[in-house]
Each structure stands twice: as C-alpha cells, then as structure tokens.
N, C-alpha and C positions, 0 to 999 in steps of 0.2 A: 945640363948645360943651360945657361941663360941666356935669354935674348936680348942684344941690347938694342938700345936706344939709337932711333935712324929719324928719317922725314915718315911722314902720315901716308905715304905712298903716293903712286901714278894715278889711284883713284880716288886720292884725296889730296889736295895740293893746296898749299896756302892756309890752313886754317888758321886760324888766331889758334891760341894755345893760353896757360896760366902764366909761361912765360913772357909775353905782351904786352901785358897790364897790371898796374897796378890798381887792386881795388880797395885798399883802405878808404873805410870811411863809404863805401858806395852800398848799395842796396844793391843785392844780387837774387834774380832769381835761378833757380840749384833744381835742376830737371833731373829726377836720380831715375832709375827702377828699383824699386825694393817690393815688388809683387811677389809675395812669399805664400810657402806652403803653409796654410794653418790646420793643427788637428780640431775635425770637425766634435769632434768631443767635449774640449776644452775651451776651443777657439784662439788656442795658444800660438807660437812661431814653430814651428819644425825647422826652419835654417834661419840661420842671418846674417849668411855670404856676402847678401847680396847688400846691407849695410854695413858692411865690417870693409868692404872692397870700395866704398864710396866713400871713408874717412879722410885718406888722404889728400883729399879737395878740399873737404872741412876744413880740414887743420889748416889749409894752406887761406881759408877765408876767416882766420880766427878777427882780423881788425873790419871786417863788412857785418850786415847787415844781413844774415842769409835765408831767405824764404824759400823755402823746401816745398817742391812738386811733384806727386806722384800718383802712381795709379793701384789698386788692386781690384784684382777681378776684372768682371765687366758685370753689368747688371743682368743678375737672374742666376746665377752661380749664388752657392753658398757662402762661398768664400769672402762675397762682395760688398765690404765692410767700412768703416769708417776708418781714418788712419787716426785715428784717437791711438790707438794700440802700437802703431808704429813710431808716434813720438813719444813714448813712453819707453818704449826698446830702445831707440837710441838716446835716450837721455842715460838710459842705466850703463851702454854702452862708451860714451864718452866722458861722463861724469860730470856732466852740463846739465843746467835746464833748457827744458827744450818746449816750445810755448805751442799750443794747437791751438786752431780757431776752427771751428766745425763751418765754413764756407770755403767758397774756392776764387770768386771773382766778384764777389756780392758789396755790398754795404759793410759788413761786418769784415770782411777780411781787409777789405783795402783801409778803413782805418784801424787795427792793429797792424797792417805794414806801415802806414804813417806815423805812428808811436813806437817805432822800435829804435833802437838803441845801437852805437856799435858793438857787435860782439853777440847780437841777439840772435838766436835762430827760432824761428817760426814754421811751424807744418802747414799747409794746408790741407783740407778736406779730400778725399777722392776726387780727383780730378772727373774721371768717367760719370761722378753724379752730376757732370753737368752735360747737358744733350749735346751740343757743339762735340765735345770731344769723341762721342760715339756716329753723331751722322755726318761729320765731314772727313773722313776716314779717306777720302779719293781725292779728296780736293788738292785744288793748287793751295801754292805759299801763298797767289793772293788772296784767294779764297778763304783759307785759314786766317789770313790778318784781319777778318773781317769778325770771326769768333768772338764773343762776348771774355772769355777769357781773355785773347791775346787784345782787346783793347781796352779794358778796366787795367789788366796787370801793366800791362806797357808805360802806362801813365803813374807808376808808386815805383819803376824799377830802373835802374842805369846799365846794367847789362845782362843776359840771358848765359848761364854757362850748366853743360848740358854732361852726364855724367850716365846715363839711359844706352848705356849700347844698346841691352838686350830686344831695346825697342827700336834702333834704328833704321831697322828694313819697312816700320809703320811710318803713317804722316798721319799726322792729327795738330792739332791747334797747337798741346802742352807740347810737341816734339819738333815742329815744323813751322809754325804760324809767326813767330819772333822772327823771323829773318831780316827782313827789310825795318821793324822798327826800334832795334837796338844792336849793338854788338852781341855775334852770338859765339861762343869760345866753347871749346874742348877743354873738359875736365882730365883730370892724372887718369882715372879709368878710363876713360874713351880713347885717351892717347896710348894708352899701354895695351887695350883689347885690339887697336887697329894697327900698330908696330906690331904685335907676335901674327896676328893673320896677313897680314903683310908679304912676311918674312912664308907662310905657308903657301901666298899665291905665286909672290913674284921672284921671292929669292932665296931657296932654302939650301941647306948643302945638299951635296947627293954624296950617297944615294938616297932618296926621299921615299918615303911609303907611308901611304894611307889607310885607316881603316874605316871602312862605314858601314854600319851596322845598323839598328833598332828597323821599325815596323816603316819609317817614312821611305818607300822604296823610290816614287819620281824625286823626288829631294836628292837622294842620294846619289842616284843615276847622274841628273845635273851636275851635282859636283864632280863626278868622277869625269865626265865628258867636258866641261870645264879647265881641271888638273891636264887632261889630256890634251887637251886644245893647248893650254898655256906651255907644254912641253916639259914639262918642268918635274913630273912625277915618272917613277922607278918603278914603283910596285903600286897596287891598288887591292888591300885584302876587303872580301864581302862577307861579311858574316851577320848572324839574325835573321830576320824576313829575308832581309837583303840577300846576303847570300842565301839563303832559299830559293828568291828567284833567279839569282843566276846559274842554281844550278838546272834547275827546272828548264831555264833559257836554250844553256849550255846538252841538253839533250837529258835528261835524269828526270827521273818519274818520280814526283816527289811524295805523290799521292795525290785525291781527289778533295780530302777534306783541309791540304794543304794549299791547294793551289786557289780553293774558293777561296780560304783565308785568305788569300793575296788580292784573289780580285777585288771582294768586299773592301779588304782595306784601303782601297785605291780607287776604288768607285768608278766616276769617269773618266779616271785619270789612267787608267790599265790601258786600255789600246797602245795610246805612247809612250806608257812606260815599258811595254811588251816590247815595244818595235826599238827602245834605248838600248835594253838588253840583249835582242839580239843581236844588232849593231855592235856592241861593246864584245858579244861574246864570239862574234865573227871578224873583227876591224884588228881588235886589241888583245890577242891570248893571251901575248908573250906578258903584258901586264898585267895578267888577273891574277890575283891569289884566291882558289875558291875551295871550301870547304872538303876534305876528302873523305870525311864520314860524320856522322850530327846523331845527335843525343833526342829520342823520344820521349813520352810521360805513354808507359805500358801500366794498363791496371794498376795507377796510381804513382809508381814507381819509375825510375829514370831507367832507359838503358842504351846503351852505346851500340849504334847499329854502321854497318860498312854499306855501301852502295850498292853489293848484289843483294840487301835484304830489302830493297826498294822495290816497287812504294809501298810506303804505308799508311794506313789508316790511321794512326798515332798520329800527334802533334807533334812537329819536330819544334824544339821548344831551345836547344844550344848544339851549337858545332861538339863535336866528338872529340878523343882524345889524341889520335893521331894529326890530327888538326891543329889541335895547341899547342905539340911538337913540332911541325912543318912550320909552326909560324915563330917560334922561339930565335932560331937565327934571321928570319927576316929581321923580326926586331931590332937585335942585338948589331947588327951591320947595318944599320941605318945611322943616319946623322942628322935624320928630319924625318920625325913620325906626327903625324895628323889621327886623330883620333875621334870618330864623332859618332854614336850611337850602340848601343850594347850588343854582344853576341849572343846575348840569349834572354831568355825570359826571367833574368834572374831576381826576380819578386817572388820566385819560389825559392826556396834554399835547395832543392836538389839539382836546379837547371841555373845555377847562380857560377857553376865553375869556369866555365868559358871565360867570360865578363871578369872576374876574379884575377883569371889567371892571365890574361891580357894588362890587367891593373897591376898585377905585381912584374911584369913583366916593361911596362914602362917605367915603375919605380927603379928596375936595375937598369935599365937602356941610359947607355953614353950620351945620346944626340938630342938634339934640341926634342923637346917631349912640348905637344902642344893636344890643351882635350878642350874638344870643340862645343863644351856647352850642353845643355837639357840635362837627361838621364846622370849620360857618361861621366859628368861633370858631380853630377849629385852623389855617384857613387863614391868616386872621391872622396868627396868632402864626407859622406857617412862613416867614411871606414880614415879618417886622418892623416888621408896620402894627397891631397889639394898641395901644399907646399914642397913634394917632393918631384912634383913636375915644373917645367919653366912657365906652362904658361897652362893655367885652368881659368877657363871662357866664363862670363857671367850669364853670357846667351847663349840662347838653343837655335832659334828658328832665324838669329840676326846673322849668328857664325852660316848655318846653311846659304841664306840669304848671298851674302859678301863671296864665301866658298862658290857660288855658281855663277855668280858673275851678273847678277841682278841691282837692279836699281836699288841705293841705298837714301830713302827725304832725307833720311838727319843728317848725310853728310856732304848733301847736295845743299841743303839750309847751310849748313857751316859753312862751306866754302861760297859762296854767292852771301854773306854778310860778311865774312871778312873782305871780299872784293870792293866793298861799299863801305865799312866803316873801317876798314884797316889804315886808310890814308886819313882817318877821320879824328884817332885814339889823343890826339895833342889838343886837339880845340874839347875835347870832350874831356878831357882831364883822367883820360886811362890809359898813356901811354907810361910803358916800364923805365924810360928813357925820361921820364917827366921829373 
C-alpha cells in the first residue's frame, strides 16, 4: 500500500518545499547524505541508496546551479575520505558530468562556484575536513551562522535546500547554520521521509503494529513509550537484544552471559533503560508481543530452544520458530506496520532466519509497510525487496530520533527560515508564483 502525499506534519509546519520556488538560473546549495559503506579492501561503494534516493531533487534542479554538500565519515574512521569518489559515482549514475573541487569553503571552492554555469553541478570536499563542522555539533543556529562554512558559502549561494534526512536529528554548520542567511527548502526526499513517518507517528490505520529490534535497547524502549504515549499503536513486537531484554524484564532468565551482553551494550544508559522495561512490561502487557522461544549458537551450531530450557550459557543470537508463527498473523491483520531493527544476528547465515522471515513477511503484508532505516533497511536493499515496501527510510538514528519524539535542528532550521524568508520569495526573485 502506498503513502500518500499530505502536510509535513504537527511537528513540522510551514516548510518551504520545491514547490515554492522557482530556481532557474539560481545557485543552489544541495545538502544530501550520501555517507556510504565502503569495502575497506577496495575502497569501493557497497550501496548507493543513498544517492540513487536523492535524484529526484537533481532532476528537479536541472535549470540551477547545484553545489553539492556532504559528509562521509568523521575523522579517524577508515572510511573518512575524500568525496572525489562520490562525484565520480554520481556522474556514472546520471550521466552528467559532475565537477569536484577538493575544498569545502576555501579560496578554491568559492571561485569554481563563481564560474559555474546553469546546469553545472559541483561536489564539494568532505565537509567534516573542516573543524567548524565537527566542534560546533551543540551549538545554536546562531552560533553555527558564525562557521567559516555557513559565511564564505552564504555569500556565492541564493538558496540552501537540504535533502540530508538521515542527518536531521544532528546540528552542525552544513545541516543547521543557513537558517537566518538564506531560504532554506525541503528537498523530494526530505518531504517524502517526513510524510511516511508522519503517517507512523500521528496517523496510521489500525490496527497498527510495530516491530523493534537490533542491539539499540534505550532507543527502542523511547519509541515504544513514545507510540504508546501518542495512543496510537495496537501491538508492539520486541525482538533482538530487544526482545532479550524484555523477556529478561518480563521475569525469564535469560542467562548470565546474556544479560552482561545487555548491560555492556547500554553502558550507563542500563539503569533507565532497566526501569523502561519494567514499566513497559508491568503498565502495557496487553501491548507487548514478546518472543515465545529464541534461537542459540550451541558448539557452533543454531538450535531452537523453548523457555523451560532457560538460561543459558549460549548467545541467544534470533527469536525461535514458534515465534515467527505467532507473529505471521500479527503482521498480515495489520494495516500499519513500523519496522525498525533486526531480530537477530543475521551476519551470520544460521541466525539470519528470523530477520529473513519477518522481510518476507512484509513483502506479502496488505498495509502500509514502513522500515525505519540502518540495518533493517540495508537488508532490504541487499536482498531486492526496498521497492516492495511503501516506504524504505534512508536514516537509521534520524527515524529513531523523530520515532521518540526528540528534538529534530534540521527541521527546526526549515521551518524558522521559511517563517522569515517565506514572505520574502517575490523581492528575492524565488517565488513559483513569479
């Protein structure tokens, strides 16, 4: 089922949009995410979702000027490279030339944006190789306007339009810092990732049911308590770590070598995420869907164990088989399923079936099918089944973010510039009306 097209939401209101203006002929600066997996072997792409999902902006800026910003990595990571390789990808991608300048805000870059052309598109450099972008991470919009990026660029650009979801739960300079000195607009991705989570927070059909899984347990917890606050969710299934620890919560011995795993993974964040789950598993039964038997790694090997064989020693590493039966009709009688982290460890191919079998299970599901990003998303796209859901997230930690109900800069920056230059777009010469 597809999701259509509505307003930006209750927590996002007024934004400019590509509907608004007209930008022929303007110089656009184009804030994407395209931080991709590279094989450390090669140093090649592993996906390129995450540019193939940011086209439809492009095309829509074929008569501008577009200067392309973005980040990969952060410094100190292998990964953290030059985007020389990423305008090289999308040139092969669209079948343009696509111009890089190895700076970001310098001398060199702001005069090839003053020699570009309509129709020209330009990369910049990694953003993050400039410090601004890495230590004012906290700061205010005014603080960020203060960045050596946001006031070289501001001075070669006419307007900012930002196409970055997966980064919008960040503020930094490239994400948040353009507010107050030009029009800052929603790209087709931003508007199409914030219409499907929308539709997950504030108005889904029922019966609605969520799954949350992978290793982020207080993340997860948030959202479910969140979903539950807003009223608005039927079922809530926990699987992965996740369900781990709710069963652990819920009174089940899950083992000792299990439950360190949880603390570790959670560090200081375990005391409250202890006291969510028991809250959740004491406030909210009739909502829980939790795991009725999970899958070990014994002497190497998977095996499918039931509750009286508890605890054990073994990593419980996917929900069991009776499990992925109990969950087959949740699914199928659903008319709004949320999907956001995997049920198992499935990096291994023996503890892959869980996660597998929950993916094929959305591919046949009637109702709006929404997968909330990172892993769950990646798996998807691995295996060919991204276009057979309505809505596959390009963020991981932004869908978390939005999903719990947390402060979003990038779309606090959008709407607080449209509020200032939305009455502005006719003297400015970027109204659609002009």
């Amino acid at each position: 089922m597809a999701i259509g097209e509505s307003t930006l939401g209750p927590f996002v209101t007024g934004v400019l949009s590509l509907d608004d203006v007209s930008l022929e002929g303007k110089t656009v600066l184009l804030r994407v995410d395209v931080n991709s997996p590279i094989n450390p072997e090669n140093m090649e792409f592993m996906d390129d979702r995450r540019f193939t999902e940011f086209l439809p902006t492009l095309d829509e800026l074929s008569s501008s000027r577009v200067v392309i910003i973005t980040h990969q990595s952060r410094p100190g990571k292998l990964d953290f490279t030059s985007t020389e390789p990423h305008s090289i990808l999308l040139s092969k991608l669209i079948g343009r030339n696509v111009g890089f300048v190895p700076d970001v805000c310098g001398e060199l870059a702001i005069d090839a944006i003053k020699s570009m052309r309509d129709g020209d598109i330009l990369f910049l450099n990694n953003v993050r190789m400039v410090d601004d972008e890495n230590t004012m991470k906290k700061s205010s919009q005014e603080v960020l306007a203060t960045s050596e990026i946001v006031r070289n660029l501001s001075g070669v650009a006419d307007v900012y339009v930002t196409d970055a979801f997966a980064t919008a739960h960040r503020s930094s300079p490239s994400l948040a810092g353009f507010t107050d000195e030009m029009p800052c607009i929603a790209g087709r991705l931003m508007k199409k990732e914030i219409n499907a989570l929308r539709t997950a927070i504030f108005d889904p059909p029922r019966p609605y049911v969520a799954i949350l899984g992978g290793i982020k347990c207080d993340d997860s917890l948030r959202v479910a308590r969140n979903l539950i606050q807003k009223g608005s969710i039927d079922r809530i299934a926990m699987v992965g770590v996740v369900g781990n620890l709710m069963l652990w919560a819920s009174g089940h011995d899950i083992g000792e070598n299990n439950k360190q795993f949880i603390r570790e993974s959670l560090g200081d964040a375990f005391d409250e995420t202890w006291r969510d789950s028991e809250t959740l598993v004491r406030d909210y039964p009739k909502l829980l869907f939790l795991p009725s038997d999970v899958a070990i790694e014994e002497n190497g090997t998977r095996r499918n164990i039931g509750f009286d064989e508890l605890p054990t020693n073994c990593p419980i590493y996917d929900i069991g088989i009776d499990t992925m039966m109990r969950m087959r009709p949740l699914i199928m009688e659903a008319r709004c399923l949320l999907w956001n982290g995997p049920a198992s460890y499935f990096e291994k191919s023996d503890f892959a079936y869980g996660t597998i079998e929950i993916m094929n299970m959305f591919v046949e599901a009637q109702g709006i099918t929404i997968v909330g990003g990172g892993h769950t998303s990646a798996l998807f796209n691995q295996r060919g089944k991204a276009s057979e859901v309505s809505h596959n997230s390009t963020g991981g930690g932004a869908v978390l973010c939005m999903l719990s109900g947390d402060r979003m800069p990038v779309f606090e920056s959008l709407e607080r510039s449209s509020r200032k230059f939305r009455p502005l777009l006719n003297s400015l010469g970027l109204s659609s009306e002009g």
